[in-house]
C-alpha positions in Angstrom: 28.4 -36.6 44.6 27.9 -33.6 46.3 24.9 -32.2 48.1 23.8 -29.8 45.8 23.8 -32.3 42.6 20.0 -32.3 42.2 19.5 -28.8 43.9 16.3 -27.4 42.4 17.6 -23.9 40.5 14.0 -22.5 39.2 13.7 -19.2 37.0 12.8 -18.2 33.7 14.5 -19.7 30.9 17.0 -17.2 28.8 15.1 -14.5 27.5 15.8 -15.4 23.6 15.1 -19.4 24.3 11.6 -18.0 25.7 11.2 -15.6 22.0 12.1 -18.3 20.7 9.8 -21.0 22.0 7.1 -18.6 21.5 7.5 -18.1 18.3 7.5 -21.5 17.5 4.0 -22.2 19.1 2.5 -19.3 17.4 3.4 -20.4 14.0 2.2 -23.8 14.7 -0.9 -22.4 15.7 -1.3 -19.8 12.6 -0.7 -22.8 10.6 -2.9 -25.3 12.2 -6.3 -22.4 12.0 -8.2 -23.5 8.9 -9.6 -20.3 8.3 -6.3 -18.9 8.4 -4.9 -21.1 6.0 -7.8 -20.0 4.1 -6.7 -16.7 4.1 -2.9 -16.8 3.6 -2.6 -20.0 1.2 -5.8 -20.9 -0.4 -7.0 -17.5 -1.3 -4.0 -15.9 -3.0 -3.0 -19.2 -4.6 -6.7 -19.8 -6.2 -6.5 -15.8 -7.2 -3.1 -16.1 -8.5 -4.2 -19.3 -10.7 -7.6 -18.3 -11.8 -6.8 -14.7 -13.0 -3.5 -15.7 -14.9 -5.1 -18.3 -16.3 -8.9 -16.5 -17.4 -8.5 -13.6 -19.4 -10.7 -11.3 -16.5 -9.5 -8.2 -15.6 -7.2 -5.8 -18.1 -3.8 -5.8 -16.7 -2.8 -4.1 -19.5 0.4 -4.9 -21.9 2.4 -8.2 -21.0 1.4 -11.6 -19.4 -1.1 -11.3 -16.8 1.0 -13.0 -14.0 3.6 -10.6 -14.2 1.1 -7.6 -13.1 -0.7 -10.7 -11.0 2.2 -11.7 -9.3 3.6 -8.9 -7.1 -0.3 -7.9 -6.4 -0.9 -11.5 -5.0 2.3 -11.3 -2.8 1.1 -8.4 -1.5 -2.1 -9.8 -0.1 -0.4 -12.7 1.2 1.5 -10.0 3.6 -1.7 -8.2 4.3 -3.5 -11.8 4.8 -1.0 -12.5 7.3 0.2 -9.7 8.9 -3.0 -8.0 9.5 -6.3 -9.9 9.2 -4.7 -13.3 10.3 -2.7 -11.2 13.0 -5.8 -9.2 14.2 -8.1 -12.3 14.7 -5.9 -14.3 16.4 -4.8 -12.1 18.7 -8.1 -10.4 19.2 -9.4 -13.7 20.3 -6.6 -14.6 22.6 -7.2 -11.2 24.1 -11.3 -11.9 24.6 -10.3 -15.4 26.4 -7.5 -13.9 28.4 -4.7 -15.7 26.9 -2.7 -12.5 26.6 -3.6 -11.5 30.3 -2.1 -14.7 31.2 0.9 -14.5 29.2 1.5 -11.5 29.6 1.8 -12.2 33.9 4.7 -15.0 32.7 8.3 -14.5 32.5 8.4 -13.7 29.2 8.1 -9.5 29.0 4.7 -8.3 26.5 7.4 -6.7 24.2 8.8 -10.4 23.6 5.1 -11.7 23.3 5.0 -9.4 20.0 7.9 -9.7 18.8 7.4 -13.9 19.4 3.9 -12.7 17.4 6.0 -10.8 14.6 8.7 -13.4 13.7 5.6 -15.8 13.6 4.4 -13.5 10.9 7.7 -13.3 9.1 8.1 -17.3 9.2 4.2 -17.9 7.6 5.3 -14.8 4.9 8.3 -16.7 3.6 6.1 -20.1 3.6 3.5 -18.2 1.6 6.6 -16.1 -0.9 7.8 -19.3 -1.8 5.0 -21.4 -2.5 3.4 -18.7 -4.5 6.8 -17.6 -6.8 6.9 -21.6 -7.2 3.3 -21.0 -8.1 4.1 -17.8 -10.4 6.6 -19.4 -11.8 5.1 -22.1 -13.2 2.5 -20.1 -15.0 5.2 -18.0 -16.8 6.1 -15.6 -14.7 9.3 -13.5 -15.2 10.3 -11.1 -12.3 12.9 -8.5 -12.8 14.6 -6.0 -10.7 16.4 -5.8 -7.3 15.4 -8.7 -4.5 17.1 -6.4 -1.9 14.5 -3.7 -2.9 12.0 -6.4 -2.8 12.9 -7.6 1.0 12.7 -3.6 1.8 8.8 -3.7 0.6 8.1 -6.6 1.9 9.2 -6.1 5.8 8.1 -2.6 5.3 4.6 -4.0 4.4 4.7 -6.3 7.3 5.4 -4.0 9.5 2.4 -1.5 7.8 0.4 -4.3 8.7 1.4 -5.4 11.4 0.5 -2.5 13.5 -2.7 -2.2 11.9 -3.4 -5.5 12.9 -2.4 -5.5 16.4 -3.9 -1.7 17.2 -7.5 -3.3 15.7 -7.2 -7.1 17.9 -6.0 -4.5 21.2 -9.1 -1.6 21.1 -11.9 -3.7 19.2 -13.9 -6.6 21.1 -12.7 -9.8 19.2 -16.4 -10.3 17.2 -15.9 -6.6 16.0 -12.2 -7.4 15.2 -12.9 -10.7 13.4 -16.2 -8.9 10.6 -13.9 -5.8 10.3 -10.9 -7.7 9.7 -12.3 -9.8 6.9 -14.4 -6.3 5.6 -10.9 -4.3 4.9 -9.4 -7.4 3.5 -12.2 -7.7 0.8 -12.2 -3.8 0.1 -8.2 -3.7 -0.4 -8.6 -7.0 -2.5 -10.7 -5.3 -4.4 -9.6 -1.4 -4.3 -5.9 -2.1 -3.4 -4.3 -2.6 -6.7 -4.0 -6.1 -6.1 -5.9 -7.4 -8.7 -7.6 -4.7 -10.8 -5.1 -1.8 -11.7 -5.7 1.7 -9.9 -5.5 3.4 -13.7 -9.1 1.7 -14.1 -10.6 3.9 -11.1 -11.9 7.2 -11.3 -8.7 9.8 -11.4 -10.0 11.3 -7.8 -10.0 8.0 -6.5 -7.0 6.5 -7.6 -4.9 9.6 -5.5 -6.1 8.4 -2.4 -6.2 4.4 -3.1 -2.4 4.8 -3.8 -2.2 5.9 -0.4 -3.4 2.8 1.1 -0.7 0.2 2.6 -1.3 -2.6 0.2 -1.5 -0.4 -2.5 1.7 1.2 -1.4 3.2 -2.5 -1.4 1.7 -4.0 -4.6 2.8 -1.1 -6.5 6.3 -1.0 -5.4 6.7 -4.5 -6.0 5.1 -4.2 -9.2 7.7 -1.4 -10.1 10.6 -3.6 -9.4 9.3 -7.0 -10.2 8.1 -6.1 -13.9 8.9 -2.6 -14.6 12.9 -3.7 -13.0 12.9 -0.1 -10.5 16.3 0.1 -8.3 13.7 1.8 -5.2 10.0 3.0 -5.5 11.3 5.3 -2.7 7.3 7.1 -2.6 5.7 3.6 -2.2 8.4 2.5 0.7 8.1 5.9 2.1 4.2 5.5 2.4 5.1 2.2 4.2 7.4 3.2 6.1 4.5 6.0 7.4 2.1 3.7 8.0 4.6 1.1 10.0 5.3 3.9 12.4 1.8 5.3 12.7 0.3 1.6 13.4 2.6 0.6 15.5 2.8 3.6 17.4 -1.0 3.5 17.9 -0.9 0.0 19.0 1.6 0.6 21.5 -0.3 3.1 23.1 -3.6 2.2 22.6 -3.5 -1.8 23.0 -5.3 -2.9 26.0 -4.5 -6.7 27.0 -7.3 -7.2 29.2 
């Protein structure tokens, strides 16, 4: 045995094991919050249910779940990437968890990108339980699933950096009402659930502009209308990705 056997050799771990780890924990915790499980599960699941199955809203010709469907996956992303996002990490921010990490090994940049693939684990939890859901209520998708992974990171990425630039510039009580106040007006204005073609022709222009809108349309083009590429819906994404998460890299504040 030689002398150096049980040498102590301290240093930070490797730099994906520590992304990795990281994101790990924050999944655990976005899954262990009640009141974000209210936001990314119960909600769009009891939505998805009750206005397939109650004759509510007009969705026009076809089943209801088909126009339902790509609406409700759309909130799920916006649920998750943004308002569960934003409050989480606005909090952490407000009780100096971020100051604290981000004085650790691991760099800020991993920090959000440990935050992101967090995000991108919950998503595919929440895809799959509500197509199970969508499926068993009749739905039948068409169209492209690659176009459909294009939206979908697109949107998370839209989201994303909306969520993060709100949880870095707002105090984490201003973060958490306006949070929950944008998701209720884009549930209700986004396209989600009640078509744009029902709003006022002046309005409708500049709902369509919105990110969820952007998203719930362009899935609703390929899921039930079976589009190759809404290229003007991923395009408006793709805007809003880089303009949020522009913003939020220059404007987020850790302390």
């Amino acid at each position: 045995m030689s002398a150096g056997t049980y040498t102590p050799r301290p240093g930070a771990a490797p730099l994906p094991r520590m992304i990795a780890a990281q994101t790990a924990l924050e999944t655990r915790m976005l899954l262990r919050n009640g009141e974000q499980l209210l936001l990314t599960v119960i909600i769009p699941t009891l939505l998805l249910v009750l206005f397939s199955a109650v004759d509510i809203v007009d969705t026009g010709a076809g089943e209801s779940v088909d126009f339902l469907a790509p609406g409700i996956l759309a909130l799920a992303v916006m649920s998750t990437a943004f308002t569960g996002q934003a409050i989480a990490t606005g909090f952490e921010r407000r009780y100096g968890v971020l100051k604290r990490l981000g004085a650790s090994p691991l760099p800020r940049w991993a920090l959000m990108t440990a935050k992101t693939l967090s995000v991108l684990v919950t998503e595919v939890l929440q895809i799959v339980l509500l197509t199970a859901i969508a499926f068993a209520l009749g739905w039948s998708p068409e169209g492209n699933p690659l176009s459909v992974l294009l939206l979908l990171v697109l949107g998370t990425a839209a989201f994303s950096g909306l969520g993060l630039l709100m949880a870095g510039t707002l105090k984490a009580e201003a973060t958490l009402a306006a949070a929950n106040l944008v998701f209720l007006l884009l549930l209700v204005g986004g396209g989600v659930i009640v078509p744009l073609d029902k709003f006022p022709d002046a309005v409708q222009s500049v709902l369509g502009l919105l990110p969820v809108s952007a998203l719930s349309e362009g899935l609703r083009d390929v899921l039930q209308h079976g589009a190759s590429m809404p290229w003007a819906q991923a395009g408006t994404l793709a805007v809003w990705a880089v303009l949020g998460l522009g913003a939020a890299a220059k404007f987020f504040r850790w302390e």
